[in-house]
C-alpha positions as CSV (number, residue, x, y, z in Angstrom):
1,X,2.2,-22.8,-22.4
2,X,0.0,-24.2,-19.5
3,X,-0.9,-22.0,-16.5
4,X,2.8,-21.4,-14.9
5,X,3.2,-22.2,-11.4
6,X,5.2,-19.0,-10.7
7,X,5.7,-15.6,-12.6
8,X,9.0,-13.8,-12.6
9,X,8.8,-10.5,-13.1
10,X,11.8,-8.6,-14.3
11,X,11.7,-4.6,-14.8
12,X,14.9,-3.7,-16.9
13,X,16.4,-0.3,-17.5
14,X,19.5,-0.2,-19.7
15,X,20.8,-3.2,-18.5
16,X,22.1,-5.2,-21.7
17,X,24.8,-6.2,-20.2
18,X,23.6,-8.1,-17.1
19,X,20.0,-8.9,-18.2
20,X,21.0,-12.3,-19.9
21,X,23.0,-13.6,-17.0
22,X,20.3,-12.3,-14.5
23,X,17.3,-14.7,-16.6
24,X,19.7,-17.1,-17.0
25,X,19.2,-18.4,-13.3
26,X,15.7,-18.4,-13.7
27,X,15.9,-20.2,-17.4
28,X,18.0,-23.5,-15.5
29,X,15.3,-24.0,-12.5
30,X,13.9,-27.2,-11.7
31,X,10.8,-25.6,-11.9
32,X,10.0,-25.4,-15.7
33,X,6.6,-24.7,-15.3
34,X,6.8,-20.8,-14.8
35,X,7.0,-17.4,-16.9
36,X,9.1,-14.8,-16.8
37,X,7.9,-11.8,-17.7
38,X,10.7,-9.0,-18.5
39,X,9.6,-5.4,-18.9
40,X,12.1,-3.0,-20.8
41,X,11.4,1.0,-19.2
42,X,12.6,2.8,-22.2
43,X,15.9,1.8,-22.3
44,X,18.4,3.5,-24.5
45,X,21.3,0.7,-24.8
46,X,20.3,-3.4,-26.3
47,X,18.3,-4.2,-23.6
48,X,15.2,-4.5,-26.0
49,X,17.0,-6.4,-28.6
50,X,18.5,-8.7,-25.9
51,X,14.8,-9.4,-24.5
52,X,13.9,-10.5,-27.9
53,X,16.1,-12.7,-28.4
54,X,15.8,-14.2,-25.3
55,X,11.9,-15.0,-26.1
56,X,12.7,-16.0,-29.2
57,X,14.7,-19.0,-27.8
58,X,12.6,-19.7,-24.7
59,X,8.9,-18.8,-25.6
60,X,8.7,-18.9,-21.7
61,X,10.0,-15.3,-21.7
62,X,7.7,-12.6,-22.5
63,X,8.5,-9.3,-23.5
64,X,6.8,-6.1,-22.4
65,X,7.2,-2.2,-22.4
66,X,6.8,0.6,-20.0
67,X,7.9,3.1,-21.9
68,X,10.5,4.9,-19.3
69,X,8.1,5.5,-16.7
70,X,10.4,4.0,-13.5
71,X,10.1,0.6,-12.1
72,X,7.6,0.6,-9.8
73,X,5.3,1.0,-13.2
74,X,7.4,-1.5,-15.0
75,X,6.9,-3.8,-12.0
76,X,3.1,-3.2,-11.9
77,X,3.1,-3.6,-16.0
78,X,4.0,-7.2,-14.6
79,X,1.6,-7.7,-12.1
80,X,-1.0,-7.1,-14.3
81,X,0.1,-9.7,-16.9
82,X,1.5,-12.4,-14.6
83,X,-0.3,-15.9,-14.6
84,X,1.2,-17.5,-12.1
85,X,0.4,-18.9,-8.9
86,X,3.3,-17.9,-7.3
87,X,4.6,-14.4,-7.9
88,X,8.5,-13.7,-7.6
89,X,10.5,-10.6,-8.6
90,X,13.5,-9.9,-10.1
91,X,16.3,-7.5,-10.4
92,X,18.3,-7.6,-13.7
93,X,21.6,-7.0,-12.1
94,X,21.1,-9.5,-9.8
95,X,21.2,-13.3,-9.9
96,X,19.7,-16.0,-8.5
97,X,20.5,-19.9,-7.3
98,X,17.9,-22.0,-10.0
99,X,16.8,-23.7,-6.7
100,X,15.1,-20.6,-5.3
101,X,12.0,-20.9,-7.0
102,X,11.2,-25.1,-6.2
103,X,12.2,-24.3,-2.6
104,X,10.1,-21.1,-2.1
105,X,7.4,-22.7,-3.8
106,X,7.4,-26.0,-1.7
107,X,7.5,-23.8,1.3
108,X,4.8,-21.8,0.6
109,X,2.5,-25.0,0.4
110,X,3.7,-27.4,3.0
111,X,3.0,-24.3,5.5
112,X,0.1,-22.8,3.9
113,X,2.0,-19.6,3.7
114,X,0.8,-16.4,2.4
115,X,5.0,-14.7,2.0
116,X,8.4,-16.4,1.8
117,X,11.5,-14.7,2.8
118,X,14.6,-16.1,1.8
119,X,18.2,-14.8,2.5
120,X,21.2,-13.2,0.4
121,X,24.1,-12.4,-0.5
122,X,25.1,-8.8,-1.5
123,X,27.9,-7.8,-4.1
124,X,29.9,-4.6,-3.7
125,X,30.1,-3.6,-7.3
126,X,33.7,-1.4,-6.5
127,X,35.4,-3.9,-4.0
128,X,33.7,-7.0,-5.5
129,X,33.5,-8.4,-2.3
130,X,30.8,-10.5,-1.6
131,X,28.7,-10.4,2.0
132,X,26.2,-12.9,3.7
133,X,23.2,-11.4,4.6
134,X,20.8,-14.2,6.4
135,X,17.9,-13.5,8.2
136,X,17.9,-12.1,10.9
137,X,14.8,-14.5,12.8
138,X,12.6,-16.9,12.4
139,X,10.0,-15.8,9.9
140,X,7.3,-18.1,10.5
141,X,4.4,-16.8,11.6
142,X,1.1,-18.4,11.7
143,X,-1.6,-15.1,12.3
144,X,-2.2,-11.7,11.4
145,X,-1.6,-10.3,14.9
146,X,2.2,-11.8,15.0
147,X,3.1,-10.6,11.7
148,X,1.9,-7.0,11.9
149,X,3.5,-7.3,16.0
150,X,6.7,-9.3,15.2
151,X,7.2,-9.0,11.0
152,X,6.0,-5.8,9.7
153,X,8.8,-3.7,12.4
154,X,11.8,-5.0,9.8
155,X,10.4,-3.3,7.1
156,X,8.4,-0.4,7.9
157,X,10.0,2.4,9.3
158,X,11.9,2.8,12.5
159,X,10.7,3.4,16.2
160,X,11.0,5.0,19.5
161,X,11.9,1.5,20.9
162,X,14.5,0.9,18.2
163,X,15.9,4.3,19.1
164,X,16.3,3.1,22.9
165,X,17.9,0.0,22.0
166,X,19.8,2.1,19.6
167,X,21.1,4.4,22.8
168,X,21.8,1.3,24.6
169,X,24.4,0.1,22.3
170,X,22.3,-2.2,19.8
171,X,22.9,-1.0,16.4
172,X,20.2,1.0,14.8
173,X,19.7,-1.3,12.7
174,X,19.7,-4.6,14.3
175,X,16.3,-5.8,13.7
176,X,15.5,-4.5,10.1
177,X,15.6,-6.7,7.0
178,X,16.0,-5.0,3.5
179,X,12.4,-4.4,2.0
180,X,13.3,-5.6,-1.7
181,X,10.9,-7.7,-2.9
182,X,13.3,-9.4,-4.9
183,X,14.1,-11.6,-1.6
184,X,10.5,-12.9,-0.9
185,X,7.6,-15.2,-2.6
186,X,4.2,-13.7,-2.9
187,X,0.8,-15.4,-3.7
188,X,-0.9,-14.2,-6.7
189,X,-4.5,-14.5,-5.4
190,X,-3.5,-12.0,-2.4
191,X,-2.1,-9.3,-4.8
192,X,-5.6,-9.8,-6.9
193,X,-8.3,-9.9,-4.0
194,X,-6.4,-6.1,-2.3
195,X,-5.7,-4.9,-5.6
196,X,-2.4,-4.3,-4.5
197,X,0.0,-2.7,-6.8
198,X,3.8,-0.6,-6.0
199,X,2.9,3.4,-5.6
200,X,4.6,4.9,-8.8
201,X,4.8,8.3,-7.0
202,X,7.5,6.7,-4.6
203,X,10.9,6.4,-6.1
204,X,13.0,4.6,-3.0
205,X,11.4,2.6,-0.3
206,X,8.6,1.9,-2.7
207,X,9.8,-1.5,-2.6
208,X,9.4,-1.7,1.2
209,X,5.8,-0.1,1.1
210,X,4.9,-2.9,-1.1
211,X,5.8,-5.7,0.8
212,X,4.8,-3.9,4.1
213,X,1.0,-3.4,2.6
214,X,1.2,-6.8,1.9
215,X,2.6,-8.5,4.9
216,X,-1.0,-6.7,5.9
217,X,-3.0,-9.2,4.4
218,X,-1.3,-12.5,5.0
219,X,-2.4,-15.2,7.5
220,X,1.0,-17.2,7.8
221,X,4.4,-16.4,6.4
222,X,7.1,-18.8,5.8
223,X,10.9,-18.3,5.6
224,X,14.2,-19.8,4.3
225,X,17.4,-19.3,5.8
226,X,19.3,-20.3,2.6
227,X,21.3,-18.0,0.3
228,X,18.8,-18.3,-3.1
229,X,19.2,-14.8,-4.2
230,X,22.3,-12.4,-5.2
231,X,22.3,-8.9,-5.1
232,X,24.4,-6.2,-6.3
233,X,24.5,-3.4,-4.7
234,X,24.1,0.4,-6.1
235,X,27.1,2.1,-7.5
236,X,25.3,5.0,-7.5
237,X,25.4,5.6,-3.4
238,X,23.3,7.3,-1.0
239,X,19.7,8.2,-1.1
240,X,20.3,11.7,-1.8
241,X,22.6,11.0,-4.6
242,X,20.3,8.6,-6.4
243,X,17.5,11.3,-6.6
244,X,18.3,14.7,-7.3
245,X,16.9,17.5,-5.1
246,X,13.8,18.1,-5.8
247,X,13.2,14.7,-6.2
248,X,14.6,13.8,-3.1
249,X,12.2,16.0,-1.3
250,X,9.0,15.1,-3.2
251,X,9.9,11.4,-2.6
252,X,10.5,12.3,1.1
253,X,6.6,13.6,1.3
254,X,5.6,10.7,-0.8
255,X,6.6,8.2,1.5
256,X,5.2,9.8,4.7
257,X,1.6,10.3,3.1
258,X,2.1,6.6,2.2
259,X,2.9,5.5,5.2
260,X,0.0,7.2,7.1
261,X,-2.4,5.9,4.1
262,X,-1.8,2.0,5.6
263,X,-2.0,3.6,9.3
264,X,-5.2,4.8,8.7
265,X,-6.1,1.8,7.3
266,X,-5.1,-0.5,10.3
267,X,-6.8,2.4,12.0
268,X,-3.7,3.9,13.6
269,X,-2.4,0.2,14.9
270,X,1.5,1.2,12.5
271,X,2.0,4.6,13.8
272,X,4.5,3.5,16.6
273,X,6.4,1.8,13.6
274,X,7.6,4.5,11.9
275,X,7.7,7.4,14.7
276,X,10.6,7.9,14.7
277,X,11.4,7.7,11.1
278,X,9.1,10.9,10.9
279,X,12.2,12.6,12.6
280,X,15.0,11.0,10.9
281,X,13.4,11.8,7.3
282,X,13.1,15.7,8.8
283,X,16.3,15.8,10.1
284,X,17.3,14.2,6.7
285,X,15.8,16.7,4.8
286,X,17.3,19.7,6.3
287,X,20.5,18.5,5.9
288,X,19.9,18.2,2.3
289,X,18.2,21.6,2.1
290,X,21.9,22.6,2.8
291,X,23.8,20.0,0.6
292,X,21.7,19.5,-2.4
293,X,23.4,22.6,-4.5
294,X,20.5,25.5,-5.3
295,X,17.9,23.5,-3.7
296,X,17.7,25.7,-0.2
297,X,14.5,27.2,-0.9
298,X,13.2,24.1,-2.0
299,X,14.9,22.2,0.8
300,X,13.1,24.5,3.5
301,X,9.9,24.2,1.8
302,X,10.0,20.8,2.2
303,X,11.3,20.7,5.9
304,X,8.1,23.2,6.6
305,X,5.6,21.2,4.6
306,X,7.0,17.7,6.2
307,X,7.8,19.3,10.1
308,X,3.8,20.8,9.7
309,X,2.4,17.1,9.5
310,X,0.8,16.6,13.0
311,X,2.1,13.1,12.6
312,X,5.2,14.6,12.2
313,X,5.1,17.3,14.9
314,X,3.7,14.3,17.2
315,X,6.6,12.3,16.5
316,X,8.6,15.0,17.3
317,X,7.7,15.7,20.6
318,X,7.7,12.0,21.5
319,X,11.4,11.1,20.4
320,X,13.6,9.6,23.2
321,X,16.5,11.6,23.6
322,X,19.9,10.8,24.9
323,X,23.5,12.0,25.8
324,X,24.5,9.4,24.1
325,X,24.1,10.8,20.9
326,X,24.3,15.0,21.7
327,X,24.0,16.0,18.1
328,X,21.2,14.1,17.5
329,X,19.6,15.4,20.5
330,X,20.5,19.1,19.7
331,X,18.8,18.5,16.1
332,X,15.6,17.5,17.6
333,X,15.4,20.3,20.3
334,X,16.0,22.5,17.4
335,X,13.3,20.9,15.2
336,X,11.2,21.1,18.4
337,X,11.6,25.0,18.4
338,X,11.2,25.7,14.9
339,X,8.2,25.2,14.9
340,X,7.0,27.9,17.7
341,X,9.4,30.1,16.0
342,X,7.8,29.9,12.9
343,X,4.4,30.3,14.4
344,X,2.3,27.3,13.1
């Protein structure tokens, strides 16, 4: 096959059932002139066999491994093969509209874009209901300075501002997109010239880190306020009940240290992005000290190691408090004290 336009690449994890519908959407696009590049991660059901026979019957589809190693290495197994102009990603319980691939592609030229965002739809996998989820703004942003001032806020952590709005009724949430990288369009050549690959040492949010590192190097981003992509959500729940405990805590220390590696590289211009996500993520992790069963003395490691960061400890005595949300407040105060307490 000719250079593809786009590259599609699909990590897959014991997913037999779902994989063949998932690559199905990508199979019927308009666009024929892209790959899709499906990486098993040691799965133990047909998910293998099923690849195979998919790239059997559509030489398109190539088949890699990754040997079980999670899928931000499956995902980068990808990067490193893809051809494509245009790089897209893929969930293979999800689905996706054939269309999304043309449109994000014509997008991304007739504005000279360096990132797409498209919106979604999201599947509860109990209730089968099925939500909208379309974006939230405007995307389109034509320098550097907008999209780290205006863009980079929905997916990088939350702030002291956010918190305020928070207090004043907003929901927390309000201005935050989901970081998959499943809903956007990425250009090959930027991934290539920053060497920019997914931090296999971060198990959630890892996502999120990518396309935040990323939204660092564009010029002009481009959007789509059209359902193109459908996602299922986890059955598996919360945070803390995807990882176990000691993962949970590791991937907890993983994330901040990644977070203040792309500070320091914007030379400290994202620290107000993620302040007060420094305290949630403590907070978080005390409470799971206590909930994660025989992982206390892990847990309270991990609140010392994390509440020690002078980031941390800064954001700390910064957060905005309120009588809006008392418990919240108390939980800070005490954080605040622990530390003095502790002596360090």
């Amino acid at each position: 096959m000719s250079t593809p336009v786009a590259s599609v690449i699909v990590p897959c994890r014991n997913v037999a059932t779902t994989v063949e519908a998932a690559i199905a959407g990508v199979q019927a696009s308009p666009l024929r002139e892209l790959e899709v590049i499906a990486v098993d991660d040691g799965s133990l059901d047909g998910t293998l066999e099923a690849l195979r026979a998919l790239a059997v019957r559509d030489p398109r589809v190539t088949v890699l491994v990754s040997e079980g190693r999670g899928v931000s290495a499956a995902r980068n197994r990808g990067l490193a093969a893809a051809r494509g102009e245009f790089i897209f990603f893929l969930d293979a319980d999800d689905t996706v509209e054939p269309d999304f691939y043309p449109k994000a592609v014509e997008a991304m030229r007739r504005d000279d874009a360096d990132y797409c965002r498209v919106a979604h739809d999201r599947t509860d996998p109990v209730s089968g209901r099925c939500h909208p989820a379309p974006l939230k703004a405007d995307y389109r942003f034509s320098s550097p300075e907008a999209i780290r001032q205006r863009y980079l806020p929905c997916f990088f952590g939350y702030s002291f501002a956010q918190v305020r709005e928070w207090y004043g009724g907003a929901p927390l949430g309000a201005n935050r997109e989901m970081g998959g990288v499943v809903f956007g369009c990425f250009r090959a050549d930027v991934i290539r010239a920053n060497g920019l690959r997914f931090d296999e040492s971060i198990e959630i949010f890892e996502d999120a880190m990518f396309t935040s590192e990323y939204l660092l190097h564009c010029r002009r981003t481009t959007a789509l306020d059209e359902v193109l992509y459908h996602y299922r959500l986890s059955a598996s729940g919360s945070m803390l009940s995807k990882l176990s405990g000691p993962e949970f805590f590791e991937n907890k220390l993983r994330l901040l240290a990644k977070r203040k590696e792309l500070d320091t590289k914007t030379g400290g211009q994202l620290a107000p992005l993620y302040a007060a996500s420094c305290v949630f993520s403590l907070l978080e992790i005390l409470r799971a000290a206590f909930r994660a069963k025989g992982c206390l003395k892990l847990g309270l490691d991990a609140f010392r190691r994390y509440g020690g960061d002078p980031t941390v400890r800064a954001a700390l005595r910064g957060f905005p408090l309120s009588w809006r949300k008392p418990l919240l407040a108390a939980a800070v105060l005490f954080c605040r004290a622990v530390p003095r307490l502790m002596g360090y």
